[in-house]
C-alpha positions in Angstrom: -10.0 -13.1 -18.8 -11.7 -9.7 -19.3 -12.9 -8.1 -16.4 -16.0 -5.8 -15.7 -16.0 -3.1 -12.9 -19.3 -1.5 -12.1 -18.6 2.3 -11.5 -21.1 4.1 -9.3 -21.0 7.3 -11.4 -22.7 9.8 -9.2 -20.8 8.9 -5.9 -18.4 11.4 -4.3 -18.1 15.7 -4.2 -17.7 16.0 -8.0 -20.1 12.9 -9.2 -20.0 12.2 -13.2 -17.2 15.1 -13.8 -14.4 13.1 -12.4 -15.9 9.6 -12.6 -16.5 9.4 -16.3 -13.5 10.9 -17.5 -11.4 8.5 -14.9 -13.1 5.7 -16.6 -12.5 6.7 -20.0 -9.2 6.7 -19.2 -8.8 3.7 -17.5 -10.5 2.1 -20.7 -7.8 3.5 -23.0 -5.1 2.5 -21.0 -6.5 -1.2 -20.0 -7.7 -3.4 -22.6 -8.7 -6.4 -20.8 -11.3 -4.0 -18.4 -15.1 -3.8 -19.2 -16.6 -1.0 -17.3 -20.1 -0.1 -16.5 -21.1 3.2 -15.4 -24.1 3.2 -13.0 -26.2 6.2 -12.4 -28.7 8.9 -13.8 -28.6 8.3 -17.8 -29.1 11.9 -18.5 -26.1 12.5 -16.8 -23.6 10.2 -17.7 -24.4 10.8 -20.9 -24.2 14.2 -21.3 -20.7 14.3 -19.4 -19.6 11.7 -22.1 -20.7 13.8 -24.7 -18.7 16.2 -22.7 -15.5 13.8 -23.5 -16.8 13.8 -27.4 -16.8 9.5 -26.5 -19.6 7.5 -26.5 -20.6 3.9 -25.2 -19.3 1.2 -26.8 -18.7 -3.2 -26.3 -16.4 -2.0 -23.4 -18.5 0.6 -21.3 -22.5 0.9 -21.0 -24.5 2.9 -18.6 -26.6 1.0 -16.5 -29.7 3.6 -15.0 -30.0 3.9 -11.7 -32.9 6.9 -10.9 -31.6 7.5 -7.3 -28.5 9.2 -5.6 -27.1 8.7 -1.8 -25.7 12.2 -0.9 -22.7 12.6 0.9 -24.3 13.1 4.0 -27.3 10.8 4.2 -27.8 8.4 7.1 -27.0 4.5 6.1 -29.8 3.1 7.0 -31.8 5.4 5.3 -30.0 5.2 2.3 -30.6 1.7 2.5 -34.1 1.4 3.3 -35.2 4.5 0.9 -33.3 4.4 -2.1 -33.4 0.7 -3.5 -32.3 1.8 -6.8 -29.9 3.9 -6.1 -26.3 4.0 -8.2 -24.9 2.1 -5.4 -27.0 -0.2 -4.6 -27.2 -1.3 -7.9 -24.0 -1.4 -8.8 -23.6 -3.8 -5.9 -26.4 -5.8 -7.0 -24.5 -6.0 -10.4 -22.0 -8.0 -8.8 -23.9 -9.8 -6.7 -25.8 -11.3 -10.1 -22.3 -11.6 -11.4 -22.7 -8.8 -14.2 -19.7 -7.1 -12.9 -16.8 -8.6 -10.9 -16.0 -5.4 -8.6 -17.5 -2.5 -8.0 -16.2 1.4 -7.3 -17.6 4.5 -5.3 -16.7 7.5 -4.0 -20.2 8.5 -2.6 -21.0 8.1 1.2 -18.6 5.4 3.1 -21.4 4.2 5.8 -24.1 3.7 3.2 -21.7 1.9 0.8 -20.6 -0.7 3.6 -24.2 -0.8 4.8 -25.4 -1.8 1.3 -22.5 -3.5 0.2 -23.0 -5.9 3.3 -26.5 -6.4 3.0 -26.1 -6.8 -0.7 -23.4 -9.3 -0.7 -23.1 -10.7 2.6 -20.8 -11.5 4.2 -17.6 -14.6 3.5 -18.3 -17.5 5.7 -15.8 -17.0 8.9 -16.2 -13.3 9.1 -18.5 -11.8 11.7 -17.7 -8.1 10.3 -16.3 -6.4 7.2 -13.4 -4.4 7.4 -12.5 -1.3 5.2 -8.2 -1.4 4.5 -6.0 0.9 3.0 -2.7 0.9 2.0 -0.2 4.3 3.3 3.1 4.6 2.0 6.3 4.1 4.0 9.5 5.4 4.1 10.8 2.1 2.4 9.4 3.3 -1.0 6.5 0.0 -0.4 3.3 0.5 1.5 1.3 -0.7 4.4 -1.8 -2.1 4.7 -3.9 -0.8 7.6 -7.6 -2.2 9.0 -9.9 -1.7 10.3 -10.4 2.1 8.9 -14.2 2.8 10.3 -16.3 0.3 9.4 -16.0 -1.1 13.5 -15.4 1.2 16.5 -15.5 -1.8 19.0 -14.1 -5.1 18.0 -13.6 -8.6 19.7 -10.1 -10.0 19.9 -12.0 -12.8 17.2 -12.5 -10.2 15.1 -9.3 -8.9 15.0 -7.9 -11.5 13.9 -9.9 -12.2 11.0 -9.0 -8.6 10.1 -5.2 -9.7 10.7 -5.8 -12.7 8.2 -8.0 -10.3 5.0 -5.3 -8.0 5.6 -2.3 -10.8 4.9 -4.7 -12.4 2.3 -5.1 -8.6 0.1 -0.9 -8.0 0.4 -0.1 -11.5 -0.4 -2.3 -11.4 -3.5 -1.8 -7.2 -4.5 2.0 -7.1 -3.7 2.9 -10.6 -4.2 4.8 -10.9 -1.0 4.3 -14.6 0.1 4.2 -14.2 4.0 3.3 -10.7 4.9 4.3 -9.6 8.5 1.1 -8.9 10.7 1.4 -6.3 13.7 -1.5 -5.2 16.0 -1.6 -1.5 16.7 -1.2 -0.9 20.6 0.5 2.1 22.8 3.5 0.0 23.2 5.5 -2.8 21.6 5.8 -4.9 25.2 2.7 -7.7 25.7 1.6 -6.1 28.9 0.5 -3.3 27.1 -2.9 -2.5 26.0 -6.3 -3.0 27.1 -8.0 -6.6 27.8 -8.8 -6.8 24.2 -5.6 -5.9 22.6 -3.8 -8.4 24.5 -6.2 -11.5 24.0 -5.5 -10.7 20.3 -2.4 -10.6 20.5 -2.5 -14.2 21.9 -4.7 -15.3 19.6 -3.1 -14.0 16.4 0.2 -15.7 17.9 -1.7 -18.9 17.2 -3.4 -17.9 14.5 -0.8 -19.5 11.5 0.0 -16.1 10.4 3.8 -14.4 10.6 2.8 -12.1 13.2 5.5 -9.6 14.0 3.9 -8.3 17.8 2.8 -5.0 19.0 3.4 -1.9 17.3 3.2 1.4 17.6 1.7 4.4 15.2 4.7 5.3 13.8 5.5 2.0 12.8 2.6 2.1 9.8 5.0 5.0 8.1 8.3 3.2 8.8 6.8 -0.1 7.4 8.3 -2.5 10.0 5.1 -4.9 9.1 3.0 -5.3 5.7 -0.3 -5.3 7.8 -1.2 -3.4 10.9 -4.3 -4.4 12.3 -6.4 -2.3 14.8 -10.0 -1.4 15.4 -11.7 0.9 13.4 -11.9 3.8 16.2 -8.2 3.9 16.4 -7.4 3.2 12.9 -9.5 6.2 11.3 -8.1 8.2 13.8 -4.8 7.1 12.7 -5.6 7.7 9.3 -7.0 11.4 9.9 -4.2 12.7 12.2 -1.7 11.2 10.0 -3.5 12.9 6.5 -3.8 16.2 8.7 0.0 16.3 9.7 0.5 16.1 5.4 -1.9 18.5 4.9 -0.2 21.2 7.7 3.7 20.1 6.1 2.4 21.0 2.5 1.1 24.2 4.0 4.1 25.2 5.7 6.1 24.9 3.1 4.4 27.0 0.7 3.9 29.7 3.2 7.9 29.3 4.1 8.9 29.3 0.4 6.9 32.3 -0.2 8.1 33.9 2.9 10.5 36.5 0.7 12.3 37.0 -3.1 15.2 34.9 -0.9 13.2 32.3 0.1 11.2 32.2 -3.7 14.4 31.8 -5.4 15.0 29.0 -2.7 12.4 27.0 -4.0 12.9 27.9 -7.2 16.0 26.0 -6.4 14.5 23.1 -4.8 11.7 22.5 -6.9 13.2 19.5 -8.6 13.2 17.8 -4.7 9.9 18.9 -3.7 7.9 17.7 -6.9 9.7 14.5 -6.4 9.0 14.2 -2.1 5.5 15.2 -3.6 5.1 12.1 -6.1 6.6 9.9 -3.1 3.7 11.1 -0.9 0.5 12.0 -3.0 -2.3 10.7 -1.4 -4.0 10.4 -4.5 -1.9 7.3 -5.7 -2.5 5.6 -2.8 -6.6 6.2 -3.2 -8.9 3.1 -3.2 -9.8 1.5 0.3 -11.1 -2.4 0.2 -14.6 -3.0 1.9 -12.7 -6.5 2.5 -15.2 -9.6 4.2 -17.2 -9.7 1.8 -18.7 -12.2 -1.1 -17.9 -9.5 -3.6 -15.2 -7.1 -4.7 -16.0 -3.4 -4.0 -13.7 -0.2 -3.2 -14.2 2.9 -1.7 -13.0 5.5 -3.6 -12.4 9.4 -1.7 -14.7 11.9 -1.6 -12.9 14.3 -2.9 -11.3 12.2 -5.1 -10.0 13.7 -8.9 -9.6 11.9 -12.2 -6.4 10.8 -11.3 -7.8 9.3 -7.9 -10.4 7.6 -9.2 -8.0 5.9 -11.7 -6.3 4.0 -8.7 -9.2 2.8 -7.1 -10.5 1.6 -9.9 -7.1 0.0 -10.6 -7.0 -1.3 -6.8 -10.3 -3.2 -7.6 -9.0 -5.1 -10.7 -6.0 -6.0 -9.0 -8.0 -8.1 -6.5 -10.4 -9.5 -9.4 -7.4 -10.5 -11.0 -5.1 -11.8 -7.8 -8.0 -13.8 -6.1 -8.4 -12.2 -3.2 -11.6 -13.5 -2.0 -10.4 -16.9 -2.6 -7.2 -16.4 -0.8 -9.2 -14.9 2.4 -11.6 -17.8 2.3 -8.5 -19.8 2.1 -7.0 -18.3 4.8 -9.6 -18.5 7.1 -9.9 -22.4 6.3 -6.3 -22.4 7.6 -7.1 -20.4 11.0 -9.5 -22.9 12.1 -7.6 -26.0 11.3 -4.6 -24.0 13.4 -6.5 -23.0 15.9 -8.3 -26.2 16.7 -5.4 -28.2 18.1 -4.5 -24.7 20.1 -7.6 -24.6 21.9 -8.2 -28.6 23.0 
């Protein structure tokens, strides 16, 4: 089955320069991937004219006259801009045009349209936005909520706990993925009131849930899924791309210290451009707006070509794995296992 991906074009810093090229090159290298790039004609075409290609049976530009900036409020963005590149490449999926969309522009207005767009699966009160980090095990981790929901009911958290076991089962293939919930200690006691009637609940829930962990547990991978709310886990998620940013930084400066220290990593530079491939944020790009009817990923900001590759990549993956169906699945499966829990 071929699948079509509906690319909002002028979404994130850089806009048609890195998204057109990134879908050019997905094209070339994927031969069973329609793509549709959304946006200003003008410029979509002109950047492919750029790329000396042209559209063809497998890409088509779709106008859209509007644009949501980076920094525009949601709910303006929603009200205002009605044919916007995001909202319509939403809608294209919602009509069934496209089977997943892509965008790199403004994460609050894409959930906000996304949800009111597609709705929401029935069983889920809110959608969640996941990512998978690497881990020192050479696999990754998938992490939710990322933003999408500063406060969260223990409910909620476990339907978090159940997209999240649904999108590794179906993406990595791993059959019963390990479910931890992200507290300040590994003991029950810990936690706030909310934490710890999740906890209970997820213990019940039918899912192979590991227990408490702790922060540093997403990078050692000691589960598949943490689950959190999205306060904590974007703060997570910042302080943990932060400490990468300052490491890469104070290597440099160190290697550049002196003619010793140059000829030092001169020496090691076989070891740091592999560490660097282990860690590049930019393979690990592409976050799932997950609890929805309706694939879509949310692609960096600041994303390059080779970014915007994986995300793209990250939303055929769950086209082609199922992974509404195996949510909705799963969430069949929670109520029939929580029934007899609660009479």
């Amino acid at each position: 089955m071929d699948i079509t991906v509906a690319i909002d074009a002028m979404g994130g810093d850089h806009g048609t320069h890195v998204t057109v090229p990134a879908a050019l090159k997905f094209l070339h290298n994927n031969p069973n991937v329609n793509l549709i790039l959304v946006g200003l004609q003008d410029a979509i075409a002109a950047e492919l004219l750029a790329q000396r290609a042209e559209p063809g049976p497998r890409l088509r530009i779709h106008h859209a006259s509007e644009v949501v900036t980076m920094d525009e409020a949601p709910a303006l963005a929603l009200k205002n801009k009605k044919d916007s590149s995001m909202r319509v490449a939403a809608n294209l999926v919602k009509t069934g045009e496209a089977h997943a969309c892509v965008s790199a522009g403004n994460t609050g207005a894409l959930m906000a349209i996304s949800r009111f767009v597609l709705k929401t699966l029935p069983g889920i009160e809110r959608p969640a936005i996941a990512k998978m980090l690497p881990n020192v095990g050479g696999g990754t981790t998938c992490v939710l909520d990322l933003g999408a929901n500063v406060d969260c009911t223990p409910e909620q958290l476990v339907q978090f706990g159940i997209m999240g076991a649904m999108l590794v089962a179906a993406v990595k293939h791993i059959e019963r993925p390990t479910v931890g919930l992200l507290n300040i200690g590994s003991e029950e006691i810990k936690g706030n009131e909310v934490v710890k009637q999740a906890g209970e609940l997820l213990r019940n829930s039918g899912l192979r849930f590991h227990g408490n962990v702790e922060g540093n547990d997403i990078f050692k991978g000691t589960t598949d899924v943490v689950v959190c709310d999205g306060f904590t886990g974007n703060v997570a998620l910042k302080a943990a791309e932060g400490i990468a940013s300052m490491i890469a930084t104070l290597l440099r400066e160190e290697f550049k210290r002196n003619w010793l220290t140059r000829l030092a990593g001169l020496v090691a530079y076989p070891v740091l451009l592999a560490f660097r491939g282990r860690v590049d944020s930019r393979r690990y790009n592409g976050a799932s707006l997950l609890g929805l009817r309706g694939v879509v990923v949310k692609s960096h900001g600041g994303a390059d070509q080779l970014a915007f590759g994986y995300a793209i990549e990250q939303a055929v993956e769950e086209v082609e794995n199922r992974v509404l169906a195996r949510i909705e699945q799963g969430l069949a499966q929670r109520i029939t296992t929580a029934a007899p829990a609660e009479e």
